[in-house]
FITOR-273469 format. One line per 8 residues: for each residue z, y, x of C-alpha. Coordinates in Angstrom, 1 decimal. Example, Ala and Ser with C-alpha at 12.3 -4.5 7.8 and 13.67 -1.06 7.14 Angstrom:
REM residues 2
7.8:-4.5:12.3 ~ 7.1:-1.1:13.7;
***
This chain:
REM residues 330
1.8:-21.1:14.8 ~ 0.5:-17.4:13.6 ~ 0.6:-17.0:10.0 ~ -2.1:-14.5:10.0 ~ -4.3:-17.6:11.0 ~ -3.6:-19.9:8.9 ~ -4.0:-17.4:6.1 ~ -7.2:-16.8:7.4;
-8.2:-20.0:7.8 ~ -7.6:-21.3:4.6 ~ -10.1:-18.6:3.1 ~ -12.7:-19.3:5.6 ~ -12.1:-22.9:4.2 ~ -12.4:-22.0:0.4 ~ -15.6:-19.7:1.2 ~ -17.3:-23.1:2.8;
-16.3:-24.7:-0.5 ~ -17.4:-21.5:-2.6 ~ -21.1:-22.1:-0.7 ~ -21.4:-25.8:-0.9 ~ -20.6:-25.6:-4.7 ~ -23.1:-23.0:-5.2 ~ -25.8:-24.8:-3.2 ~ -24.6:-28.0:-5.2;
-24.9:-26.1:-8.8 ~ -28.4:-24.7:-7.6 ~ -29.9:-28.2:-6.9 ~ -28.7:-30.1:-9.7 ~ -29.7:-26.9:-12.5 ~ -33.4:-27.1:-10.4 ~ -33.6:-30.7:-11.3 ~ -32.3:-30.2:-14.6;
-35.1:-27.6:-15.2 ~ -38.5:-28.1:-16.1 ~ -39.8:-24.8:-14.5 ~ -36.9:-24.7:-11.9 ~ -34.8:-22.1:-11.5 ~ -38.0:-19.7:-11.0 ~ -36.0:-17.7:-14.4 ~ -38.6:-19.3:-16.4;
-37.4:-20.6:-19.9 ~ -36.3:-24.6:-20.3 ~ -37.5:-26.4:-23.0 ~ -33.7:-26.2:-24.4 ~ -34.1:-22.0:-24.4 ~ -34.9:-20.1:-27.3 ~ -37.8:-18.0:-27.6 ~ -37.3:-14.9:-27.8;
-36.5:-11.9:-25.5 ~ -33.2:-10.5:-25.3 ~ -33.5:-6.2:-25.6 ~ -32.3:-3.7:-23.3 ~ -29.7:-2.4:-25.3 ~ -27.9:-6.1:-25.5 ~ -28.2:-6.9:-22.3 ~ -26.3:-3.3:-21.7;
-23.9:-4.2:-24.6 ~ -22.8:-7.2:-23.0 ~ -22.7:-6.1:-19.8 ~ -20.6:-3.0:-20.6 ~ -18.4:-5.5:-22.4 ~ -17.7:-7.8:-19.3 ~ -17.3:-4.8:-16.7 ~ -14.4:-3.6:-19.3;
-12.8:-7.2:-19.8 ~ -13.0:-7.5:-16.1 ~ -11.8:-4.0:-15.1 ~ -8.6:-4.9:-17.9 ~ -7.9:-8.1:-15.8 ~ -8.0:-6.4:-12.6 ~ -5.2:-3.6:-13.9 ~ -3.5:-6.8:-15.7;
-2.8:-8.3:-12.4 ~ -1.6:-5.1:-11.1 ~ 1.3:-5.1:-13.2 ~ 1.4:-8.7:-13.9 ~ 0.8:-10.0:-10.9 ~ -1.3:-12.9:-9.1 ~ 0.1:-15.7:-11.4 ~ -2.0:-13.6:-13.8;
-5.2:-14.5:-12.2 ~ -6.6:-18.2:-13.6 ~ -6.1:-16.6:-17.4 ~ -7.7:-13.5:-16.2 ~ -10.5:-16.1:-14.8 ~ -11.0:-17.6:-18.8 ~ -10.3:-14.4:-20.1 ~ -13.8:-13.2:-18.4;
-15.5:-16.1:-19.3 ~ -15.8:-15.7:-22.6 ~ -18.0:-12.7:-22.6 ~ -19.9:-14.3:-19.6 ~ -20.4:-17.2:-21.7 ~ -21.6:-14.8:-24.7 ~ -24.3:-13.4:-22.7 ~ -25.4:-16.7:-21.6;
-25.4:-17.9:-25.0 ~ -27.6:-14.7:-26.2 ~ -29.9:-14.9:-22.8 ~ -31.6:-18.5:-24.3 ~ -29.9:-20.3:-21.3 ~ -32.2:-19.7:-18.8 ~ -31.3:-21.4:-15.3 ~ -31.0:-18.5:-12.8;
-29.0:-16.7:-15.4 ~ -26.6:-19.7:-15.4 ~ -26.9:-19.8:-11.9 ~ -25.8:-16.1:-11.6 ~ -22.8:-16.0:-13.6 ~ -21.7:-19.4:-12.1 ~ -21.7:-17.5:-8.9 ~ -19.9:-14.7:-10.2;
-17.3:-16.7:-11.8 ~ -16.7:-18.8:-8.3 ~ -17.0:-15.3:-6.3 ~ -14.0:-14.1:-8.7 ~ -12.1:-16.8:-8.7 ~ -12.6:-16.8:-4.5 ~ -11.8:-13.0:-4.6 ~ -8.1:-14.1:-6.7;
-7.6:-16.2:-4.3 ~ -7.7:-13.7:-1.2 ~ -5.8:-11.2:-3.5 ~ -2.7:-13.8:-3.7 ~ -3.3:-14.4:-0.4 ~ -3.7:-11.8:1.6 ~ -3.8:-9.0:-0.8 ~ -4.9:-5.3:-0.4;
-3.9:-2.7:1.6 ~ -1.5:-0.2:-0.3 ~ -1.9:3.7:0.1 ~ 0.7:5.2:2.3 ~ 3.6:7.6:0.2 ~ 2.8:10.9:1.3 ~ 5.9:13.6:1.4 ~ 5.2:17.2:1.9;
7.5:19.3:3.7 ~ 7.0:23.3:3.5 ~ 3.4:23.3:3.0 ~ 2.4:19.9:5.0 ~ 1.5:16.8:4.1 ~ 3.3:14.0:6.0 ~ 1.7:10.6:5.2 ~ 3.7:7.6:6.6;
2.3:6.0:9.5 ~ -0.8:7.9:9.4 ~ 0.5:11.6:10.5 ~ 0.8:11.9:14.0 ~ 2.9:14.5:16.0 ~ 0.6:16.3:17.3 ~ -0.6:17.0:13.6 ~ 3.4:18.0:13.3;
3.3:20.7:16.0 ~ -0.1:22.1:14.8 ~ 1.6:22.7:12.0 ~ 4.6:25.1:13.6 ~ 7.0:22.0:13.5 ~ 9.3:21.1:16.5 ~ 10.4:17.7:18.0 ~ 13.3:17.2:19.5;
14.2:14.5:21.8 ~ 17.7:12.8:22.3 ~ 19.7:13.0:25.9 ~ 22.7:11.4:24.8 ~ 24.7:9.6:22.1 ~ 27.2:12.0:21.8 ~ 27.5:13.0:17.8 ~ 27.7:16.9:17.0;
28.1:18.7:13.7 ~ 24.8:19.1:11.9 ~ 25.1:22.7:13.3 ~ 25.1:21.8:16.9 ~ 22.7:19.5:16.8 ~ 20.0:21.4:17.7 ~ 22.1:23.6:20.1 ~ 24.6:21.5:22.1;
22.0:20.0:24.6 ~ 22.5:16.1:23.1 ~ 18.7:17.0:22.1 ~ 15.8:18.5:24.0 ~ 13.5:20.7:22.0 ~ 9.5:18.3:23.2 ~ 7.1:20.8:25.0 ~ 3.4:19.4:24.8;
3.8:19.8:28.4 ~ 5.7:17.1:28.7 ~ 4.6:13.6:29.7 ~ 6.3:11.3:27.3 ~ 5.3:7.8:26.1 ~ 6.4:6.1:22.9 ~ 7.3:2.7:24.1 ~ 5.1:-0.4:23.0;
6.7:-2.1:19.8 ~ 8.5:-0.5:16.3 ~ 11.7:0.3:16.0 ~ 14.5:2.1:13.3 ~ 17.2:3.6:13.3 ~ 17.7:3.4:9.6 ~ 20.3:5.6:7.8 ~ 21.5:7.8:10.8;
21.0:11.1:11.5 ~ 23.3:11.6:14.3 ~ 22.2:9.6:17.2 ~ 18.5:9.2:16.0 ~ 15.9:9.3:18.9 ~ 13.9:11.9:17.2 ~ 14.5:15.1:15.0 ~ 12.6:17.0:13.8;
12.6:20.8:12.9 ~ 11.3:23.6:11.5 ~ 11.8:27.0:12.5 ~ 15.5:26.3:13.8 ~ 16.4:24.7:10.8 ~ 16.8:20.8:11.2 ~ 15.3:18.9:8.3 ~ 15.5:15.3:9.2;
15.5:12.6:11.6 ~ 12.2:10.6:12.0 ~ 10.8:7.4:13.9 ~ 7.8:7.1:15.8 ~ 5.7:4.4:16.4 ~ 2.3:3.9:18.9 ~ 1.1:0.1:19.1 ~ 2.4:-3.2:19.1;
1.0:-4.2:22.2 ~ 0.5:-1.0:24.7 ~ 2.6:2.0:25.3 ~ 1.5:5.4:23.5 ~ 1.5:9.2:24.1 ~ 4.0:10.5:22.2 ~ 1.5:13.5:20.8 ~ -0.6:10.2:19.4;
2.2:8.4:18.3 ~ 3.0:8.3:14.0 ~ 5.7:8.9:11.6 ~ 6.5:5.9:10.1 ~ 10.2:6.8:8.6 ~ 12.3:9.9:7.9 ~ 15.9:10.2:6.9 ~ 17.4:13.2:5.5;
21.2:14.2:4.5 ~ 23.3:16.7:2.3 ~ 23.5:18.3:5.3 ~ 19.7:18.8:5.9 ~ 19.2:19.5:1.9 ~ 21.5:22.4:1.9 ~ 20.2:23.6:5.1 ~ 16.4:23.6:3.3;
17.4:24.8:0.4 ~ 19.0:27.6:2.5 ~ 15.5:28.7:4.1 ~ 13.3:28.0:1.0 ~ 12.0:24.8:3.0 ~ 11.1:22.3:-0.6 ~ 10.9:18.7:0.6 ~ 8.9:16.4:-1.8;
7.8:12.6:-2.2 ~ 4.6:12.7:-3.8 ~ 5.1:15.2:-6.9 ~ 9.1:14.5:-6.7 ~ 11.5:17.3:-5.6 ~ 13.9:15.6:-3.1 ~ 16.1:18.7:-3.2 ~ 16.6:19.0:-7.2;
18.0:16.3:-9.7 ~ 17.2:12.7:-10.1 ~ 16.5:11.1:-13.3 ~ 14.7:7.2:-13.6 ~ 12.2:8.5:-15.7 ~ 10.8:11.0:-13.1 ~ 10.3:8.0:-10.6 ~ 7.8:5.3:-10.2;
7.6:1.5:-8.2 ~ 11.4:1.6:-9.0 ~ 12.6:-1.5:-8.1 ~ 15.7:-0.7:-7.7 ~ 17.8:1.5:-10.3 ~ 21.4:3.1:-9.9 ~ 24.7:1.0:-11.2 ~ 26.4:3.1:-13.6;
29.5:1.1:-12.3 ~ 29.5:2.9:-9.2 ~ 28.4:6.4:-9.9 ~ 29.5:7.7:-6.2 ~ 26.9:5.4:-4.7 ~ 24.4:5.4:-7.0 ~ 20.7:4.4:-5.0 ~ 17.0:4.6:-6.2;
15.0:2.0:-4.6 ~ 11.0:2.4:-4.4 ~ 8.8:0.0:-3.1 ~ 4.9:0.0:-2.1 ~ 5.0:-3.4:-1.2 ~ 1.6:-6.0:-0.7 ~ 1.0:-9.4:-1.5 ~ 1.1:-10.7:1.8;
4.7:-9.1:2.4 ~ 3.5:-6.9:5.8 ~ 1.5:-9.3:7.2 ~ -1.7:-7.6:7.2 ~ -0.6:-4.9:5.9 ~ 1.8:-1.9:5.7 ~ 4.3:-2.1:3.6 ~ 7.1:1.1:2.6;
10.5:1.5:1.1 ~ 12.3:4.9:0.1 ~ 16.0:4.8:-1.0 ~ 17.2:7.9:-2.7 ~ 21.2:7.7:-2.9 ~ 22.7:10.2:-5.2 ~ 26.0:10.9:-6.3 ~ 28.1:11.1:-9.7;
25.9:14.7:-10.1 ~ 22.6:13.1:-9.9 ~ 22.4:14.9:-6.7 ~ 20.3:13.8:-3.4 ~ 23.0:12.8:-1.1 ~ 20.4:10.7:1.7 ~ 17.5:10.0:1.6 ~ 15.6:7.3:3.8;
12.0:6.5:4.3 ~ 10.5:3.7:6.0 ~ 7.4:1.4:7.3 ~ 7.4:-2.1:7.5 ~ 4.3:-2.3:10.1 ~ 2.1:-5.5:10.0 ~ 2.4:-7.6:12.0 ~ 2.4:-11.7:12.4;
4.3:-14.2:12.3 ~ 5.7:-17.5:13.7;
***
């Protein structure tokens, strides 16, 4: 049975529930009310008019409370959400409280409360979609599975394609005829489906290049389903070697993920979504692990992972990284 499915059928069930509780908290506060829920005052409300400037004052007050629960949740994650829910209902409740308790005002906030404990519920769920990592090679921006190689050859890159499996030093690779440098001319299709080659710069299916200087080895991906031009296909992981760094750093080629120098010296502090740190037990194979990971672990959505391995110098020694494409499951 598809997971996606039964995800999404379980919030189309909770949003019928989320209606008929609303329609069932609208009836009973209209018979409850002797004017309705018209926003006339009960004969329980006070009588006097709440000013502008309190109104403002206590909305101002939820929109921060709530913005602080959203970040909260961010970093805390979902299990954060039903305190988050009676952390924002306190100044919800203080603005009822100072409004004289008038129905549709009642009626409102009950909505909102049910619409954000719903909108938890999807974010546990199902989640949000996280923004690609974007590297930047020479002066381009390459953002994971949204950079296309056509955008790659606009920009003076080259592609090359592999023959055979034979390996070569990183010299030869680009010169012993185990690759084929892509003309546009070419009719080539990227076959339906994703698939990695992980760590491996010798026999990866793809290089690519810049000005005969070979700075990586990268994956390309179309569709799931249907068979894609290669010129449409997308990046969706990279791999790099000492090798390829001291070839870069040779022809003043800088390499970068997000603001992050690949080709300088690591340090924890400089990195972020770390969730995975170097053992100072085995300083040879030290690795930095980043994640940019989504609730619904790549289900609906992208997920990525970059692993920076470096050696006893703090150096770059490989670097790998990747997409998890979404897809479903059964």
């Amino acid at each position: 049975m598809s997971v996606r499915l039964i995800f999404i059928g379980l919030m189309v069930f909770l949003g019928f529930w989320y209606v008929a509780i609303l329609l069932w908290l609208m009836n009973r506060l209209n018979k409850s009310s002797e004017y309705g829920i018209s926003g006339e005052k009960s004969s329980q409300s006070g009588s006097g008019k709440m000013k502008i400037s309190d109104l403002f004052f206590h909305v101002l007050v939820i929109a921060i409370v709530f913005i602080t629960v959203i970040k909260l949740m961010s970093y805390v994650g979902p299990a954060f959400a039903s305190l988050g829910g009676v952390i924002v209902a306190i100044p919800v409740r203080a603005l009822i409280n100072a409004s004289g308790r008038k129905t549709n005002v009642i009626l409102t906030f009950s909505g909102m409360a049910l619409l954000f404990v719903y909108l938890c519920f999807w974010y546990i769920l199902i989640g949000v979609p996280v923004k690609p990592p974007v590297m930047t090679i020479g002066n381009m921006k390459v953002t994971m599975s949204k950079t296309s190689v056509r955008d790659l050859l606009d920009n003076g890159f080259d592609i090359y394609i592999m023959n055979d499996e034979d390996t070569y030093e990183y010299s030869e690779m680009l010169t012993s005829g185990s690759y084929t440098k892509y003309d546009e001319n070419q009719d080539i299709t990227i076959e339906k489906g994703y698939r990695s080659t992980e760590e491996t710069l010798r026999g990866a299916p793809y290089l690519l290049a810049k000005d005969d200087t070979l700075i990586g080895a990268i994956d390309l991906y179309g569709s799931l389903d249907k068979d894609v031009d290669i010129k449409d296909a997308k990046v969706v992981n990279f791999y790099m070697d000492k090798d390829c760094k001291d070839a870069l750093k040779s022809s003043n080629i800088d390499v970068k993920l997000g603001d992050l120098s690949l080709l300088g010296t690591f340090y924890t502090d400089d990195l972020k979504k770390l969730w995975m740190i170097p053992d100072e037990s085995e300083p040879t194979d030290s690795v930095y692990g980043i994640a940019w990971r989504t609730n619904s672990d790549s289900i609906f959505w992208n997920e990525y992972y970059a692993y920076i391995r470096i050696d006893e110098n703090k150096n770059m020694r490989a670097f790998i990284i990747s997409t998890s494409v979404a897809k479903d499951k059964h």
